[in-house]
GUFIVEX-401138 format. One record per residue: x, y, z of N, C-alpha, C in turn; residue number from 1. Coordinates in steps of 0.1 Angstrom, whole numbers. Layout:
@n_c1->X	n_c2->Y	n_c3->Z	ca_c1->X	ca_c2->Y	ca_c3->Z	c_c1->X	c_c2->Y	c_c3->Z	lumlo->NUM
...
# end
This chain:
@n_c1->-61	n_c2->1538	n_c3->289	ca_c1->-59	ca_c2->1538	ca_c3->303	c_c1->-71	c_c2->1531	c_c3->310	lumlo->1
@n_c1->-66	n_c2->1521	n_c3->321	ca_c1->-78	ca_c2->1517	ca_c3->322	c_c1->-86	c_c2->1522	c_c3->334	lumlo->2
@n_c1->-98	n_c2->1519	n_c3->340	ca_c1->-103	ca_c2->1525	ca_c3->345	c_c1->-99	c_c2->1529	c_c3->364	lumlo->3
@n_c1->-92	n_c2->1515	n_c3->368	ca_c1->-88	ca_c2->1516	ca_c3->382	c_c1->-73	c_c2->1529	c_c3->378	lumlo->4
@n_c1->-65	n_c2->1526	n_c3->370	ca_c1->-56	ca_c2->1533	ca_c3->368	c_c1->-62	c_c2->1550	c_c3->368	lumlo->5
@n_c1->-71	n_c2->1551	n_c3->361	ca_c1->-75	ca_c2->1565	ca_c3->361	c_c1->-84	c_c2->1571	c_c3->375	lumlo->6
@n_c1->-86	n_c2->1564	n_c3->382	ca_c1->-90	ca_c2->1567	ca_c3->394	c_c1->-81	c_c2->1567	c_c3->402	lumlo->7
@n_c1->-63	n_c2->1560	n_c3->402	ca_c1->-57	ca_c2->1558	ca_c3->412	c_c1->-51	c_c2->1575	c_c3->407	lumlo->8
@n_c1->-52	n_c2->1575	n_c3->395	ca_c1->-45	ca_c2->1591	ca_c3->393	c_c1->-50	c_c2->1603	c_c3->394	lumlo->9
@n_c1->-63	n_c2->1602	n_c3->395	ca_c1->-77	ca_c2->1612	ca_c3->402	c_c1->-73	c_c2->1612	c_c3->415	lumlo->10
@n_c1->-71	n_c2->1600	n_c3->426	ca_c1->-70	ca_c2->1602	ca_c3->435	c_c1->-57	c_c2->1606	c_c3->449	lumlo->11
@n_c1->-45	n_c2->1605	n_c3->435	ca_c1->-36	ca_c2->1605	ca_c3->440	c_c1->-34	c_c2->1626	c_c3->434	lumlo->12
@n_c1->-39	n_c2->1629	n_c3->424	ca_c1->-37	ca_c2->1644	ca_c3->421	c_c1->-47	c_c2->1650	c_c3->434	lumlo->13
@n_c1->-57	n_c2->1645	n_c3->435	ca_c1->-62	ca_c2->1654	ca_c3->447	c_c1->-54	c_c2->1657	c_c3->456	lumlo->14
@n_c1->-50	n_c2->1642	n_c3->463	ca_c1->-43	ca_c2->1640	ca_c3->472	c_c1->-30	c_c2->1646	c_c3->478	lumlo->15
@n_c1->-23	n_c2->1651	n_c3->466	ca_c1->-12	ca_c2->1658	ca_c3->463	c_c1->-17	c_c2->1677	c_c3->466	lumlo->16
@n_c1->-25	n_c2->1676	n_c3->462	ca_c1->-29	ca_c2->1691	ca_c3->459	c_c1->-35	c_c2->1694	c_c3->472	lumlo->17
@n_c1->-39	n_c2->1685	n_c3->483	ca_c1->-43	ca_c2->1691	ca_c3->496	c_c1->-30	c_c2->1689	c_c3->502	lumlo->18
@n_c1->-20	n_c2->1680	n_c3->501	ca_c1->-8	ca_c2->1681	ca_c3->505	c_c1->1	c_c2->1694	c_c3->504	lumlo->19
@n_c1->2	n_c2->1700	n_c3->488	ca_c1->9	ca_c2->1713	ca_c3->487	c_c1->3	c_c2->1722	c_c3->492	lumlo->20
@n_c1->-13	n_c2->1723	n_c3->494	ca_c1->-22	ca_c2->1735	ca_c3->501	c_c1->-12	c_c2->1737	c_c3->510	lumlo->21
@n_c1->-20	n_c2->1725	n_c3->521	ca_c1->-17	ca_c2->1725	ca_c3->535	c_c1->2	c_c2->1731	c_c3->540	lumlo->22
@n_c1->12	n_c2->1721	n_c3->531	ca_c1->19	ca_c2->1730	ca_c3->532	c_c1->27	c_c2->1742	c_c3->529	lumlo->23
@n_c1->19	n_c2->1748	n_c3->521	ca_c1->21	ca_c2->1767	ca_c3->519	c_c1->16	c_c2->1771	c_c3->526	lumlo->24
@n_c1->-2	n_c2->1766	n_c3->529	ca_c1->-5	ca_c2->1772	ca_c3->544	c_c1->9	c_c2->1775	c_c3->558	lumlo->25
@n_c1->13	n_c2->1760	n_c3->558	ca_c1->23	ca_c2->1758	ca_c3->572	c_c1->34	c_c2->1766	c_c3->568	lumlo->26
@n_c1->44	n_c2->1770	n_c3->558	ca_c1->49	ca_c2->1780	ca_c3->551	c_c1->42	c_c2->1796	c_c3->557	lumlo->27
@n_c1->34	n_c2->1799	n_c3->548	ca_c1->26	ca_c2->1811	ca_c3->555	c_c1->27	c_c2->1814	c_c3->568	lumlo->28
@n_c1->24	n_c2->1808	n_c3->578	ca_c1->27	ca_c2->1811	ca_c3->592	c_c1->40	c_c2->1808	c_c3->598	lumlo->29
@n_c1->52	n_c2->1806	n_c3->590	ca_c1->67	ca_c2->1802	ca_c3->594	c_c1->71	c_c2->1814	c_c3->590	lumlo->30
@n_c1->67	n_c2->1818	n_c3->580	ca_c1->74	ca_c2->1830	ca_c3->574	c_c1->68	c_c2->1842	c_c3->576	lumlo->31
@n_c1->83	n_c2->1854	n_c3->578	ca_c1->76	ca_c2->1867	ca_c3->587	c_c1->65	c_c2->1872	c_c3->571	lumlo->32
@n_c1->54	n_c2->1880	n_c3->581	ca_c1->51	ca_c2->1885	ca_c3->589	c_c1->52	c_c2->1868	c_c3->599	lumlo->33
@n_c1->55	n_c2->1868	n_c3->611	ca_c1->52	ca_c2->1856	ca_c3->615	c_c1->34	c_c2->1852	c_c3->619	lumlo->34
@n_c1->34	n_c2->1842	n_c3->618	ca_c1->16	ca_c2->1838	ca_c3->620	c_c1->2	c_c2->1847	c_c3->611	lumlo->35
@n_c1->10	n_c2->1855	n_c3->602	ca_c1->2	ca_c2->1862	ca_c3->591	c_c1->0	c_c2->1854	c_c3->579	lumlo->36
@n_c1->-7	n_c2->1848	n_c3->572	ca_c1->-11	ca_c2->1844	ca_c3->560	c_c1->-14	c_c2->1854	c_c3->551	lumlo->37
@n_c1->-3	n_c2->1852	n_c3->536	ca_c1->-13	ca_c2->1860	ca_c3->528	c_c1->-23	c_c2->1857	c_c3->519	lumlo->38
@n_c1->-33	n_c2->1868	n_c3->513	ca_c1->-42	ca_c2->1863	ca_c3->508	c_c1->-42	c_c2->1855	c_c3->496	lumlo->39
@n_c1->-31	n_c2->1857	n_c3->490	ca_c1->-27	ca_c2->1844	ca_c3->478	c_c1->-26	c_c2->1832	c_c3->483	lumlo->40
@n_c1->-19	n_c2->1830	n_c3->498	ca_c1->-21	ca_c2->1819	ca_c3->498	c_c1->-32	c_c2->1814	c_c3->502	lumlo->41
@n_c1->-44	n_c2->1819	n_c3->508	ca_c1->-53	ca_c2->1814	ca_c3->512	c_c1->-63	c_c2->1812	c_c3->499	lumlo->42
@n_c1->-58	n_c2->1823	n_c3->488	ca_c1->-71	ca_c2->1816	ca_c3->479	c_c1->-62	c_c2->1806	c_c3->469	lumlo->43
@n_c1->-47	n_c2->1800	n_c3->468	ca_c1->-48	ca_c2->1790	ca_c3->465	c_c1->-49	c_c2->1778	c_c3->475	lumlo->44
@n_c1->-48	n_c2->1778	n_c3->485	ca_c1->-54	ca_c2->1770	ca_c3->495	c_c1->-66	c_c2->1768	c_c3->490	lumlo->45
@n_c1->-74	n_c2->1773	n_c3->491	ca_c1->-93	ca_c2->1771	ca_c3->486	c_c1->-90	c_c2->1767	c_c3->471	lumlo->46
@n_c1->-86	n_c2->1771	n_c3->463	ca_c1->-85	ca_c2->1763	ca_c3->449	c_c1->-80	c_c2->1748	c_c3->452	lumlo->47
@n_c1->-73	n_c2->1747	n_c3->460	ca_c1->-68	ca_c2->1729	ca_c3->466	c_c1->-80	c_c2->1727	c_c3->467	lumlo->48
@n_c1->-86	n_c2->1728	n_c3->476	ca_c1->-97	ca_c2->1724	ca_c3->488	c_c1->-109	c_c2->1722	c_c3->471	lumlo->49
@n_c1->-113	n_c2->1733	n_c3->464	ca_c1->-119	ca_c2->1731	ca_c3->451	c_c1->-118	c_c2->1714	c_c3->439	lumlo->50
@n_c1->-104	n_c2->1718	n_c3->439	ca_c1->-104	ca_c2->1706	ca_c3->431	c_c1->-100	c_c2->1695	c_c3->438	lumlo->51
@n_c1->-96	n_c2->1693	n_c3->451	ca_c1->-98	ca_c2->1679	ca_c3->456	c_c1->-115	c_c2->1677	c_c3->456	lumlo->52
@n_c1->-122	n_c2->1686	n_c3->463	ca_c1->-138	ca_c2->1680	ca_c3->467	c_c1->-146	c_c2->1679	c_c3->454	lumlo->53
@n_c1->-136	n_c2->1684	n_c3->440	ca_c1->-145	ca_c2->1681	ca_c3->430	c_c1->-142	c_c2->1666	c_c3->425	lumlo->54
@n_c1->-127	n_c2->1665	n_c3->430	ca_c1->-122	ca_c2->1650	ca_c3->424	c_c1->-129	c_c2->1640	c_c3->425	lumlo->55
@n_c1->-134	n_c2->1646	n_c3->442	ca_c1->-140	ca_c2->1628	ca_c3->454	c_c1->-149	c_c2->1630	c_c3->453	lumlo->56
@n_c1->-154	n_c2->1643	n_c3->448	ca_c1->-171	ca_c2->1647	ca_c3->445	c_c1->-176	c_c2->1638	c_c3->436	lumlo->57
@n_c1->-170	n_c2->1639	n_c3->424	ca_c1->-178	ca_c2->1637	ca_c3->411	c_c1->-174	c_c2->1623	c_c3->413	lumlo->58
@n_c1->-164	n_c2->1615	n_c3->419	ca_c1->-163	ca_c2->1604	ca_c3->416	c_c1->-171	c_c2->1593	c_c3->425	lumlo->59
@n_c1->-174	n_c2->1601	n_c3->436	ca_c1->-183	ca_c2->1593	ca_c3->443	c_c1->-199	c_c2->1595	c_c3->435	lumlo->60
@n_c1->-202	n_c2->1606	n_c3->432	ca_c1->-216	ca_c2->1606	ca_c3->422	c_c1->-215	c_c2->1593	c_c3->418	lumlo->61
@n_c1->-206	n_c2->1596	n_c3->406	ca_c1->-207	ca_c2->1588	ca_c3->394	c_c1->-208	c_c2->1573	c_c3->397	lumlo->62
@n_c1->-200	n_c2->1567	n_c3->406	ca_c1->-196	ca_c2->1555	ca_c3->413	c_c1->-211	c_c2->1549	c_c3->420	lumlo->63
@n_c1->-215	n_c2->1557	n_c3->430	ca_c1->-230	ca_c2->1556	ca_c3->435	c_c1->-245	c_c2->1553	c_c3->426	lumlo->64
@n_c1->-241	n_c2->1563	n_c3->416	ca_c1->-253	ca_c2->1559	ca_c3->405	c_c1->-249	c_c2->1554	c_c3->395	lumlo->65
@n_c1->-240	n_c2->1544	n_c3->394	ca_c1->-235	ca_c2->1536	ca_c3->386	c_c1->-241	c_c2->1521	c_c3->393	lumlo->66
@n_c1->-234	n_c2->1520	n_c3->407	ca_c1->-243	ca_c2->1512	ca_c3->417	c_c1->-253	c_c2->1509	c_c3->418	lumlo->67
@n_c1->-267	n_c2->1517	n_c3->421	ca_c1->-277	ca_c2->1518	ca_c3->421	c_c1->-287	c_c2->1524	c_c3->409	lumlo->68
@n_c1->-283	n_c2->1520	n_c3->398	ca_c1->-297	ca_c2->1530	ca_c3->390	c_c1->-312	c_c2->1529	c_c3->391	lumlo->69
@n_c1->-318	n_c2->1534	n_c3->386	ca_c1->-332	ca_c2->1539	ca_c3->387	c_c1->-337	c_c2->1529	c_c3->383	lumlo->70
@n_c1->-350	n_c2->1524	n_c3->393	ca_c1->-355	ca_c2->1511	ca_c3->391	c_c1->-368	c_c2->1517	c_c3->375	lumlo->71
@n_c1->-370	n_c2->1508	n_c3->363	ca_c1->-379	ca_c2->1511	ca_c3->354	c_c1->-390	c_c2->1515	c_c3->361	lumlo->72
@n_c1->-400	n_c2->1526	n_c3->353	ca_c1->-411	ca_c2->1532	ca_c3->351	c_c1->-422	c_c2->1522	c_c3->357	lumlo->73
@n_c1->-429	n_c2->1523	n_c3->370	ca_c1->-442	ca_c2->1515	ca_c3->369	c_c1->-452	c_c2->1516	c_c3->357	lumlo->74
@n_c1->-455	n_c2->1506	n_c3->351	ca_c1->-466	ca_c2->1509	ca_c3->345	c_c1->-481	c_c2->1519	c_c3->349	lumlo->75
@n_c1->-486	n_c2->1532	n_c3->344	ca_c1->-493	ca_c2->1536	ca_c3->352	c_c1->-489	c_c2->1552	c_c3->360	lumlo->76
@n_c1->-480	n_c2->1551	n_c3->359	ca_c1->-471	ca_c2->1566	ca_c3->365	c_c1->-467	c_c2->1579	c_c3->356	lumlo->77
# end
């Protein structure tokens, strides 16, 4: 797999996964109780919210210090 491919699929699973959050959230407040959420849905909501910010997390790390690495050791330090 190559590398742009596996980031179009990193960023398309996040992507998806704040899409299903958000709509169970909007589910939750359609459905009676009306405007009540339950707590399953809100802690799989936060597991969305988890593994998207870890997706864009780690991949901006990694991407950044791939970019820029660490300039060699001054002689002396």
């Amino acid at each position: 797999m190559s590398k742009e491919t596996k980031e179009s699929v990193q960023i398309w699973s996040a992507v998806g996964m704040l899409a299903v959050g958000v709509a169970l959230v909007i589910a939750g407040f359609i459905v009676s109780p009306t405007g009540e959420v339950s707590e399953s849905v809100l802690w799989f909501f936060a597991q969305c919210l988890i593994y998207a910010g870890s997706i864009f997390g780690i991949g901006i790390y990694w991407r950044d210090k791939k970019a820029s690495p660490l300039p060699p050791p001054q002689e002396g330090e």
